[in-house]
C-alpha positions as a LaTeX table, in Angstrom:
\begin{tabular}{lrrr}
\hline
Residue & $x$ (\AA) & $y$ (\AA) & $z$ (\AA) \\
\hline
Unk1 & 88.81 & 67.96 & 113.07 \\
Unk2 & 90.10 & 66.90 & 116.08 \\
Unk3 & 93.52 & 69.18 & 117.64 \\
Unk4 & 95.61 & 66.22 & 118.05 \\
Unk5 & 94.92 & 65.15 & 114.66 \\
Unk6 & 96.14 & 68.29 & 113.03 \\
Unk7 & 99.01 & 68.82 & 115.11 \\
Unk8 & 100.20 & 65.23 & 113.94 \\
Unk9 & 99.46 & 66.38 & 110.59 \\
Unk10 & 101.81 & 69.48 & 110.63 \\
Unk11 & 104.59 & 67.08 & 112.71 \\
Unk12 & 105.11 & 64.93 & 110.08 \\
Unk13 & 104.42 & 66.80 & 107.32 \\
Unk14 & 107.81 & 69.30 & 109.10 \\
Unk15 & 109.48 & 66.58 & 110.45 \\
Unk16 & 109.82 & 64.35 & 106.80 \\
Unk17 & 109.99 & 67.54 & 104.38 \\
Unk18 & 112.93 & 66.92 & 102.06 \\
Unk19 & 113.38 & 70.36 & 101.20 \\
Unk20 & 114.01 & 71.63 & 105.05 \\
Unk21 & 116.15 & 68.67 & 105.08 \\
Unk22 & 118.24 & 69.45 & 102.07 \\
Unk23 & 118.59 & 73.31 & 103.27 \\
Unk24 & 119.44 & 72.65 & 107.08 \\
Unk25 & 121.87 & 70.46 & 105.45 \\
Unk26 & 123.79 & 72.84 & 103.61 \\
Unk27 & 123.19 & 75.90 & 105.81 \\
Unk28 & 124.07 & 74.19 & 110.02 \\
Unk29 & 125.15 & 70.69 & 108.24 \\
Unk30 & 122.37 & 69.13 & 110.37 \\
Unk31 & 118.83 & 68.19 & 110.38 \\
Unk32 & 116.16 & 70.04 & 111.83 \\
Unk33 & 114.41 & 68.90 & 115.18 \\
Unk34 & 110.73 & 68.73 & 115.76 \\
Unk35 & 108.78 & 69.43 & 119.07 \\
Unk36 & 105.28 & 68.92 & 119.99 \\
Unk37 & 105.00 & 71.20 & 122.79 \\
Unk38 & 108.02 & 72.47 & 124.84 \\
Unk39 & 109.26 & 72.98 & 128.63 \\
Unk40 & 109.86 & 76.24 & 129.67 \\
Unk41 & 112.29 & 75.04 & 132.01 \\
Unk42 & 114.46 & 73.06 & 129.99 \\
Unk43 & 113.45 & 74.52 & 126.57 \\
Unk44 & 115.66 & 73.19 & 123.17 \\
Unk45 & 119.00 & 73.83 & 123.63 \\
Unk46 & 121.53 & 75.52 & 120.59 \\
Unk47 & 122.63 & 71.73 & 119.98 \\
Unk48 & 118.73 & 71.14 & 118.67 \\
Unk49 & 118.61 & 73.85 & 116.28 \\
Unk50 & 117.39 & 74.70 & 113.89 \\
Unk51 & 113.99 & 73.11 & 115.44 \\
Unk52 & 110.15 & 73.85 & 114.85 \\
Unk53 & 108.13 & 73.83 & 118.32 \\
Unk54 & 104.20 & 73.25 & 117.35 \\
Unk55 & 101.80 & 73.95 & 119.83 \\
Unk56 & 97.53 & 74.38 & 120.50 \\
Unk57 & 96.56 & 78.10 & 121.47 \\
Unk58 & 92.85 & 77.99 & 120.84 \\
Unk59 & 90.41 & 75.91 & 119.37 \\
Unk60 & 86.70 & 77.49 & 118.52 \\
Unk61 & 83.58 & 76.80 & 117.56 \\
Unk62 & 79.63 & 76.44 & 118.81 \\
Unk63 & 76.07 & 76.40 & 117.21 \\
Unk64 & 77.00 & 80.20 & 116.15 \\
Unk65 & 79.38 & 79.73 & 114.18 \\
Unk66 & 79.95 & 78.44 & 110.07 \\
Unk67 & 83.02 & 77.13 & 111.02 \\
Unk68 & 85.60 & 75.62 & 113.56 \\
Unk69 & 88.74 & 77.76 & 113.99 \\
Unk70 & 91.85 & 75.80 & 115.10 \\
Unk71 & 95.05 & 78.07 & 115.66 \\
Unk72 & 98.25 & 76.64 & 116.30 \\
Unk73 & 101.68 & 78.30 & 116.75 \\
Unk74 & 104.58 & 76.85 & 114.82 \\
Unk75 & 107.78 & 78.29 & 116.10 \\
Unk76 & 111.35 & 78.31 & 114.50 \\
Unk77 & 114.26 & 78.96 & 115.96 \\
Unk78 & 118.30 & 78.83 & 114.42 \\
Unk79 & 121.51 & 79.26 & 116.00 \\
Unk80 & 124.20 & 81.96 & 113.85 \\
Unk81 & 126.97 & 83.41 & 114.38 \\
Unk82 & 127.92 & 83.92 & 111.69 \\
Unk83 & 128.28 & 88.38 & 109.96 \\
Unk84 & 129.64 & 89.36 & 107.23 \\
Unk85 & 130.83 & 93.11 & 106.40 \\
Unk86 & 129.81 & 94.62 & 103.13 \\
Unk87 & 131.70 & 97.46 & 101.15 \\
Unk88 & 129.76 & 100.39 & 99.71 \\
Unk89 & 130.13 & 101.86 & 96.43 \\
Unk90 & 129.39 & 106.04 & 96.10 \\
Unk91 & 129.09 & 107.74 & 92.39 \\
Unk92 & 129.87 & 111.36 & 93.84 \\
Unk93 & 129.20 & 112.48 & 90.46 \\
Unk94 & 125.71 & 111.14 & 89.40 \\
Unk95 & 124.95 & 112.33 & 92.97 \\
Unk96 & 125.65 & 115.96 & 92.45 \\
Unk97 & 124.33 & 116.03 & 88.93 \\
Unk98 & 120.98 & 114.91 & 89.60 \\
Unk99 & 121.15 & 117.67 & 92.68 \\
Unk100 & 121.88 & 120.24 & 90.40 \\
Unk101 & 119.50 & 118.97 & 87.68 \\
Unk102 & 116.60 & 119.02 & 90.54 \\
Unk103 & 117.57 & 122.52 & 91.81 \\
Unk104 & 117.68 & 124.13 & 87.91 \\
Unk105 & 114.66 & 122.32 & 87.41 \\
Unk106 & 113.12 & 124.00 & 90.23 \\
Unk107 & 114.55 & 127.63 & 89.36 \\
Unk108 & 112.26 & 127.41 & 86.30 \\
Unk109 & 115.84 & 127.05 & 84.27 \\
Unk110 & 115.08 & 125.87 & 80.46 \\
Unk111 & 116.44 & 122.40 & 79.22 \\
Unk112 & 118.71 & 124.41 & 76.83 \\
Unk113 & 120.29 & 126.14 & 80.44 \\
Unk114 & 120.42 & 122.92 & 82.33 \\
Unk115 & 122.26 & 121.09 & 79.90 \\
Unk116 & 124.94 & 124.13 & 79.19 \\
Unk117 & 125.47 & 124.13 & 83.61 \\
Unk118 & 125.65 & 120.03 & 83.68 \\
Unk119 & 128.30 & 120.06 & 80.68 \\
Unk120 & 130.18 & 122.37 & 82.48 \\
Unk121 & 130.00 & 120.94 & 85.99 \\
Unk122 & 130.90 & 117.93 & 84.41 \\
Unk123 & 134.06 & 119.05 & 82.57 \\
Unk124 & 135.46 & 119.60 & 86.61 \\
Unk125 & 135.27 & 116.26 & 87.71 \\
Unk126 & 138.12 & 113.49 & 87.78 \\
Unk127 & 137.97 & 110.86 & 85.51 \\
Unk128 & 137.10 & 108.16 & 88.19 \\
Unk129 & 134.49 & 110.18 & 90.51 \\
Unk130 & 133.74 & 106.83 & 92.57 \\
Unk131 & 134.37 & 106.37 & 95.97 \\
Unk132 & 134.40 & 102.26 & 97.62 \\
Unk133 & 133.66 & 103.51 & 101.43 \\
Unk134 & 135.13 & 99.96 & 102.95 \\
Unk135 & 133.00 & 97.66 & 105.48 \\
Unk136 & 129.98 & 100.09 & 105.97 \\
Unk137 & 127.35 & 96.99 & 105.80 \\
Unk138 & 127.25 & 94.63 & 108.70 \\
Unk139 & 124.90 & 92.37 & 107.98 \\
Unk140 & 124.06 & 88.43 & 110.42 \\
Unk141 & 123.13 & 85.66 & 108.33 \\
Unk142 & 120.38 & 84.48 & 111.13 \\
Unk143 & 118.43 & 87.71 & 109.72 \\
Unk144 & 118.02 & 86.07 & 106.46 \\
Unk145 & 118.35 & 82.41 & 107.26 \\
Unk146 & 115.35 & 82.63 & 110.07 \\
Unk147 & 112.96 & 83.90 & 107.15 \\
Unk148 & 114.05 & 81.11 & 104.53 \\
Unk149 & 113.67 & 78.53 & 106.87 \\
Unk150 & 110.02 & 79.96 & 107.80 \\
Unk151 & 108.97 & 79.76 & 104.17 \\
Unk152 & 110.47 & 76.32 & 103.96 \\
Unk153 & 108.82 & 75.14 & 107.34 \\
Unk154 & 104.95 & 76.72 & 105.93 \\
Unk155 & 105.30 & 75.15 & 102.29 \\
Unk156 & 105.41 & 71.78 & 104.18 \\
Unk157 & 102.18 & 72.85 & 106.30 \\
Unk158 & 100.47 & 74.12 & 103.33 \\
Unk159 & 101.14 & 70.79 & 101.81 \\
Unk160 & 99.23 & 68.93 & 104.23 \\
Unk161 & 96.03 & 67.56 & 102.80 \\
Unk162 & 92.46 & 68.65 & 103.38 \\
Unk163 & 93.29 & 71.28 & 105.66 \\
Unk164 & 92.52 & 74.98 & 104.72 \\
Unk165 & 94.31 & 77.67 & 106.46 \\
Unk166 & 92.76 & 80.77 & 106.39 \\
Unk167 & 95.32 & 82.82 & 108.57 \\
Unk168 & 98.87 & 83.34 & 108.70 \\
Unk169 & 100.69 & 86.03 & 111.35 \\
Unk170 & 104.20 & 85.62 & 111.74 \\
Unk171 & 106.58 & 87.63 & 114.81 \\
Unk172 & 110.08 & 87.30 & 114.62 \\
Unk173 & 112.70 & 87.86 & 117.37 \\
Unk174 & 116.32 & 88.55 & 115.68 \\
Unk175 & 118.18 & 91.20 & 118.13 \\
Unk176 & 117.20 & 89.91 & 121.69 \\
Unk177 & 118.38 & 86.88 & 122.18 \\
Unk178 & 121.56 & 86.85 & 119.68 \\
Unk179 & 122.80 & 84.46 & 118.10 \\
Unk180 & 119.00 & 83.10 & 118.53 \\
Unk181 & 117.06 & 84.31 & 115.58 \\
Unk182 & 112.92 & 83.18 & 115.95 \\
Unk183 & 110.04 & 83.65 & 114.07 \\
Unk184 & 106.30 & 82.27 & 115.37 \\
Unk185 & 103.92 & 81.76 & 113.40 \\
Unk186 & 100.49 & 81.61 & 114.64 \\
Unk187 & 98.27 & 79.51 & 111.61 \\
Unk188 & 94.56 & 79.53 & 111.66 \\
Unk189 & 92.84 & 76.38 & 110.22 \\
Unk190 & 89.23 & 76.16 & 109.62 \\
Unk191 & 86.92 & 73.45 & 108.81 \\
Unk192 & 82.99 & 74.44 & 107.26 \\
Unk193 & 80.60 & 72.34 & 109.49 \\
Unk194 & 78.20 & 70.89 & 107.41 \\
Unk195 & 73.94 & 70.91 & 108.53 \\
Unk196 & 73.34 & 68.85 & 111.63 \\
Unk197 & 77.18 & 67.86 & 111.99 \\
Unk198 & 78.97 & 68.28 & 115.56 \\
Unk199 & 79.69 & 72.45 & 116.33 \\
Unk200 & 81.12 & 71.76 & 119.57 \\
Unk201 & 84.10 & 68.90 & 120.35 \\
\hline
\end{tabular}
C-alpha cells in the first residue's frame, strides 16, 4: 500500500462523512475542515475548527517482517467556550444510616440491634433530610465534545475499505491550550505481504 494512497483514503473518507457533517452542524453550526499535513508556523486558526490534521509518522517493513506497518496521526481539534455549572443533590440521611449500619456491622451488633438503633436514629431526622448544595459542578463542553467528535472522525476511518487497522492510541490535550480541546490519534494500518510480493517500497 502505498502512504499517499492511504492518506487519500482517510481524507475523503473524513472530509465527505455525513455523520461529522450533521454533528459539527448542530454542535459549532459549521462544517469541519480537513488538512493533509500542517504548518507549524501558520497552523489552523479557531475560524477552521473543528478540523482533522492527517499526517505520515512512520512507514515499516523489510524481508523480516509478515507485514507492512503504516502509522498515521489523525488529529482533532475544536474551539469551546462554552461551561456550564451543575447543582448537587446530598441525602444527609441515607449517608449517616449506611455509616451507622457499617460501624454496628463492624461491632459484631446482631440484625435484631441494628435495626432497633436505625429506627431510632431515624425517628430524629426532619422530614426532608436533603440538601441541593448550588453550582458545585463546573463542567466545559470541549471535554465532552473533543471525544464525540473523535469517535465520529474514527468510524469514518474504520469505514474505509480494505484497510485493517490493527492499532489505535489516542492523547488528548483539554486544559493547556483552553478553549482548544485536541485529541491525536496515532492509527496503525497493516497490510500481510503475500510470498515473493514487494517487502520494501
Amino acid at each position: 500500500m502505498n502512504m499517499n494512497t492511504l492518506l487519500t483514503s482517510i481524507r475523503d473518507a473524513v472530509a465527505g462523512n455525513a455523520a461529522i457533517k450533521v454533528w459539527t452542524q448542530a454542535t459549532y453550526t459549521k462544517d469541519h475542515e480537513v488538512f493533509v499535513g500542517a504548518d507549524t508556523r501558520n497552523p489552523p486558526a479557531a475560524s477552521d475548527c473543528p478540523c482533522v490534521v492527517i499526517a505520515p509518522i512512520i512507514k515499516k517493513g523489510g524481508y523480516s517482517e509478515d507485514v507492512i506497518a503504516h502509522k498515521v496521526v489523525v488529529s482533532c481539534e475544536v474551539i469551546d467556550e462554552t461551561m456550564t455549572t451543575v447543582s448537587s443533590t446530598t441525602n444527609f440521611k441515607d449517608s449517616i444510616l449506611a455509616l451507622i449500619t457499617a460501624e454496628l456491622t463492624r461491632e459484631g451488633k446482631t440484625a435484631g440491634e441494628i435495626a432497633t438503633a436505625i429506627a431510632l436514629i431515624t425517628d430524629s431526622f426532619d422530614d426532608d433530610p436533603t440538601a441541593i448544595i448550588a453550582s458545585n459542578i463546573t463542567q466545559y463542553a470541549g471535554v465532552a465534545n473533543i471525544e464525540t467528535f473523535r469517535q465520529k472522525v474514527l468510524a469514518a476511518v474504520k469505514g474505509i475499505a480494505d484497510i485493517r487497522i490493527t492499532d489505535i492510541e489516542s492523547s488528548y490535550e483539554t486544559i493547556m491550550f483552553y478553549p482548544s480541546f485536541l485529541c491525536d490519534m496515532v492509527i496503525t494500518v497493516e497490510e500481510e505481504t503475500d510470498f515473493e510480493s514487494e517487502f520494501v517500497e
